[in-house]
Structure formats: structure tokens, C-alpha cells
N, C-alpha and C positions, 0 to 999 in steps of 0.2 A: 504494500500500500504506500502511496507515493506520501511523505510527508508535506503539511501545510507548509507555506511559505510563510518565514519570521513577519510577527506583525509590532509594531513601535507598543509603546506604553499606553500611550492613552487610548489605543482602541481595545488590548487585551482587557482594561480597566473598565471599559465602557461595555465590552459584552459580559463582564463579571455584572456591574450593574444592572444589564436588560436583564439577564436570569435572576438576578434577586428578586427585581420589581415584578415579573410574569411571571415566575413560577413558587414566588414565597408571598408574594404577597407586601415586599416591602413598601414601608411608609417614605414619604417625602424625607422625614427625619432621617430614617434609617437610613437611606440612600445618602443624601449630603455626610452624616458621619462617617461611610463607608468612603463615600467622594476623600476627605480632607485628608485621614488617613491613608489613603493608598496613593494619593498624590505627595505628601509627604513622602512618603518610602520611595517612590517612584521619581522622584527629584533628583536623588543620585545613586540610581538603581537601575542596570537593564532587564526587566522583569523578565522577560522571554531567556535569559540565558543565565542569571544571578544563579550561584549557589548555595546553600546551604552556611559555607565561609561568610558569602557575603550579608547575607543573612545578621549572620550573627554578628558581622559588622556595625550592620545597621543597629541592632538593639544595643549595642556597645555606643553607641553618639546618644543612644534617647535618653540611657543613661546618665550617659555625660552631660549633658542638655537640663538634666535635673526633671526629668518627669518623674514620677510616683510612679512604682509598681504595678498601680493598676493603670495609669495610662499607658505605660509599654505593655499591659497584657493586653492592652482593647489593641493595639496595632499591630502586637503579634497574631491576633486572634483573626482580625480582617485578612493578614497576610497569607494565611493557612486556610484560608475557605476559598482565598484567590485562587493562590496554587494547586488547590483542591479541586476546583474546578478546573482551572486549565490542563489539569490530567485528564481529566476525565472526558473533557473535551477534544482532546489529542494536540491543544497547542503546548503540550511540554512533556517529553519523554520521561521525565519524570517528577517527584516531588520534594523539592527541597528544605521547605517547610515541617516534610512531618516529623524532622528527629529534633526539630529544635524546643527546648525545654523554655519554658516560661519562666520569668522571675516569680522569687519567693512572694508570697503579697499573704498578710494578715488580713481580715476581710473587715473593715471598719462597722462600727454598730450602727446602727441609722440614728439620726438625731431625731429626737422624738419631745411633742409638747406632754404634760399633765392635762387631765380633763379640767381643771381649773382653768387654766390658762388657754385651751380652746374655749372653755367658756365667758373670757373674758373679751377674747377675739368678736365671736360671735354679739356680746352686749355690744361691745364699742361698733358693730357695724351697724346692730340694728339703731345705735344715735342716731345715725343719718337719717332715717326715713323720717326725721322729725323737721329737715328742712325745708324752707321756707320756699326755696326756688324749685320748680318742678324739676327743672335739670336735674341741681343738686341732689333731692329727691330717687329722680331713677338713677343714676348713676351710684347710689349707695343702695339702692334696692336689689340693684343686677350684682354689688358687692355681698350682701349679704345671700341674694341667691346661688352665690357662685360657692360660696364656702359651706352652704347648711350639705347643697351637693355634697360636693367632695369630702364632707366629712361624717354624711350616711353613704356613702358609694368609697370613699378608696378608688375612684379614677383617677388614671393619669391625668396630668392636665391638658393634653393634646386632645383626650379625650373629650374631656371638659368642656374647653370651648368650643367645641365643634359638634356638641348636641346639637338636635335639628328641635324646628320651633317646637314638632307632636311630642316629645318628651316633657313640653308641661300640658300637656291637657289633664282634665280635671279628674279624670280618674284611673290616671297611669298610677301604678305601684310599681312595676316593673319596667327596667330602661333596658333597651336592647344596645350591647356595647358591641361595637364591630373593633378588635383590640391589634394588639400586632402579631404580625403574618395574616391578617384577614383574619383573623379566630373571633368568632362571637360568642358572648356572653348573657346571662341575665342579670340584672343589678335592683336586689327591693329599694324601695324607697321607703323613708319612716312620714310620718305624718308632720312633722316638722318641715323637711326637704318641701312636701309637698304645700303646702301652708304657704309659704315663703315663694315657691315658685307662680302661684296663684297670683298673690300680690304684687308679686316683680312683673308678670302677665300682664296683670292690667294696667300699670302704668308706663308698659313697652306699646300698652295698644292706645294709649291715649297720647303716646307723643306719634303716634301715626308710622311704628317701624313695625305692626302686624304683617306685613307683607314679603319680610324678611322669613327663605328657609330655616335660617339660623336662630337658635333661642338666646345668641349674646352675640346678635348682628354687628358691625362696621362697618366703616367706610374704607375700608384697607384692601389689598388686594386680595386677600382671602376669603372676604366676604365675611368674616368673623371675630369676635375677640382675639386677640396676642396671645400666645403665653406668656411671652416679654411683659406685654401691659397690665397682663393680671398680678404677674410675678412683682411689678413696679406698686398696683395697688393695695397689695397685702403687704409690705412690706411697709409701707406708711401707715396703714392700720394698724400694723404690732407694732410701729413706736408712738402710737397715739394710744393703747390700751394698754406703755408700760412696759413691753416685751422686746427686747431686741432684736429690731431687725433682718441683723445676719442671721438668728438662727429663726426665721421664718420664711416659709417656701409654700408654693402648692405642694412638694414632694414631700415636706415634712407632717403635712397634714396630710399625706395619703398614708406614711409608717404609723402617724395617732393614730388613724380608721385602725390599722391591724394589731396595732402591739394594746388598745385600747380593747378590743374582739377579745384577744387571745388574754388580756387579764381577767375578762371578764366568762372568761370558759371556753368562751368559743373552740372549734376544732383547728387544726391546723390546717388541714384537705379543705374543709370548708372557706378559712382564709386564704387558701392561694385560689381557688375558684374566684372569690369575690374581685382577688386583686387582675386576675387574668395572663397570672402567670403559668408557663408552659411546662415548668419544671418543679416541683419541690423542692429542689433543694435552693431556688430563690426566695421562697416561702420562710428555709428555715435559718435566714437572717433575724429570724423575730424568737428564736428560740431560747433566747436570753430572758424572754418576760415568761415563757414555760415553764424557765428553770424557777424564776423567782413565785412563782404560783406556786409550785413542785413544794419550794422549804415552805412557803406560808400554811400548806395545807396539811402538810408533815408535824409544823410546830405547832399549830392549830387543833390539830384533829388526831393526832397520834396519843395512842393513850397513856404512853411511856413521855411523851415529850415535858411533862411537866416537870420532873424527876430531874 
């Protein structure tokens, strides 16, 4: 069989990405992260003929470079699904990627609030609906819709902003998540979420943007809220309700939904469901608050533990 003819970087890079995006399912996100990284590697790298050597060159500079652990394993990780592909594809007789070992990496706890302190989140949003200017008004309305969500769902916030308007209608309980790789999910809603979304409803249709697919419309080119400008808005709310900041995220209130679940009994299988993770063992990042239930329930309830 006659071998392919050598093809440059950015096209072996560019049919790695058509097959991510047709055959996984990848998102817009996923694709640019995969983009930045292999263009990085690819900078001063001839993908079609690199070694294994050279390879390990490469992690040898990101090193150097001062990335973290886990930023050289997201780059070794892309590198290895490349090469992985382009075997399997026949642009590379073989695989140089797969003897290379990953740097050591600790896996860091996820930053997590107390239920207090979400509940101080959520008082200080609901202030706002007490403004005076209608603006002002919905724009703390779609803030506090935005949070009651994500903190009875544990969506991502990609997810988030890009609910379509029928996820509030008046008697959804259930939000259908379309997650990453295409994977769909079901998501309960509490009666609060739903409460909250009603009233953000109606003063999305009295400023006249009912017409919008989207349930946290813009004028941007997405047709949708940011995550940038959500992430910009909550992070002004936790220095206005007292809480720092840096350590507030949409992502950090997705870790409260679960490590909040998981104190409060929840299962484990049950919380990677909700979260719409692929794997368990991303799940059991949360296994720290397991363990801490574990002695509470030991010290608690063991009938020796008094002793």
C-alpha cells in the first residue's frame, strides 16, 4: 500500500480537529483548547516526523516555562490523542506519544463555599430586585436567576448560559442538558430555581426580549450571556456580600452543588450523573467530604466511640 504523502502541521492538526468535532461530539470550547495547545507544540515541532526524543523535549521547555503539572499533562494529553489518531489514520507509521510518561501531578481539592456563604451570595442578589430602575431590576433578576440555577443543577456554566428560553416555562422540573461529547442528561429543578426563574421570566418579557431563543439572551455574537460576563458578575456580588472575590467562580459553585449533595448523603453514582461526568473517577474528586461524613458518622453513631 502506497504511503500518504507528508502533510505540514496545520492540516494534520486540523483533520485531528474535524474528527473531534464529527465524531465526539466536540464543543466550540473543547476544540479552541485543543486549537492552543497543539499549536503551541507545533511551533517548534514537525508533527509528521517528531519523535518520541523530541517529545520529551518538548515537555522538558513547558517545564522550564514554569507550567504546573497539570498544565503539561492537558498538553501531553492532547499530544497523545493526536498521535493517536494519526496512527490510526495511516499519517504516521507509528506512535511516538505512547511511551511517554506524564509528570507527577497531586490532584488539587476543588475550592468549595459553606452553605452559609452561598446563602449569603444568594440574599445579596436577591437586594437587587428591590431597584428602583427597571434595568437595574432585571439585570439582578437574570443574576439571581443565574445562581439559584447553578446551585440546584451543578451545571457547567457553558451550560448555563446557553439554556434555551422553554427551560423556564412554568412547569418544567426537569432541564434536558445536552453536556460534553453530545451526552444528554436530566437535571430536577427545586422549587426555589423554579420560583426565581418565573420572576426573572416576567421581567425578561416586559423589557420586550421574549423573542429571544435564549433564557439569558445578548447582544453578542452568541446570541447569549458570557461566561466571561457572568464570571465578571459574580465576582462583584461576593465582594458586595463580604466574600472574596478570587475565591468565587461559577465552577466553585458547581463543587458546592456536589461536595454540598455528598455531605448531605447523597450517593456518589448519583452525583456524577447530576454533574454529567463521563467517568467516576472525576466524581471522586469530592471524596474528601465522604471521608469527612465517614468519621462524623463513626464518632457519632459508633457505640464504642464514646469510650
Amino acid at each position: 500500500m502506497a504511503r500518504r504523502p507528508r502533510q505540514n502541521n496545520e492540516t494534520l492538526i486540523e483533520l485531528f480537529l474535524d474528527m473531534l468535532a464529527a465524531e465526539r461530539g466536540a464543543s466550540t470550547n473543547t476544540l479552541d483548547a485543543y486549537q492552543r495547545d497543539l499549536a503551541d507544540f507545533s511551533a517548534g515541532t514537525n508533527v509528521a516526523s517528531a519523535d518520541s526524543d523530541a517529545l520529551r523535549a518538548y515537555l522538558g521547555k513547558l517545564a522550564k516555562r514554569g507550567l504546573a503539572p497539570a498544565s503539561v499533562a492537558r498538553r501531553l494529553s492532547a499530544i497523545r490523542q493526536l498521535y493517536r489518531f494519526l496512527y490510526s489514520e495511516g499519517h504516521r507509521s507509528d506512535d511516538p506519544a505512547a511511551a511517554i510518561e506524564g509528570p507527577k501531578r497531586g490532584r488539587a481539592l476543588p475550592k468549595v463555599l459553606s452553605v452559609k456563604q452561598v446563602d449569603n451570595l444568594l440574599a445579596k442578589a436577591r437586594d437587587g430586585m428591590t431597584a428602583e430602575a427597571k434595568s437595574e431590576r432585571l439585570r439582578a433578576a437574570r443574576l439571581n436567576c443565574l445562581l439559584e440555577i447553578l446551585y440546584a443543577t451543578g451545571l457547567r456554566v457553558s451550560e448555563l448560559v446557553a439554556l434555551p428560553a422553554a427551560a423556564a416555562r412554568r412547569d418544567q422540573r426537569m432541564l434536558v442538558i445536552r453536556g460534553k461529547g453530545g451526552r444528554e442528561r436530566l437535571v430536577p429543578l427545586n422549587d426555589a430555581a423554579c420560583r426565581t426563574m418565573a420572576d426573572y421570566l416576567a421581567l425578561r418579557t416586559e423589557a420586550k426580549l421574549d423573542r429571544s431563543k435564549w433564557l439569558f439572551p445578548s447582544f453578542g455574537e452568541s446570541g447569549h450571556l458570557t461566561r466571561q460576563h457572568f464570571a465578571r458578575e459574580l465576582k462583584e456580588l461576593a465582594g458586595a456580600a463580604g466574600l472574596k472575590p478570587s475565591q468565587v467562580s461559577p465552577h466553585v459553585l458547581r463543587h458546592a452543588f456536589a461536595s454540598h449533595l455528598l455531605q448531605n448523603g447523597a450517593d456518589l453514582r448519583v452525583v456524577q450523573t447530576l454533574l454529567g461526568h463521563a467517568d467516576i473517577s472525576t466524581t471522586q474528586i469530592y471524596t474528601h467530604v465522604l471521608e469527612q461524613r465517614l468519621k462524623s458518622l463513626v464518632r457519632d453513631l459508633h457505640p464504642l466511640a464514646q469510650d
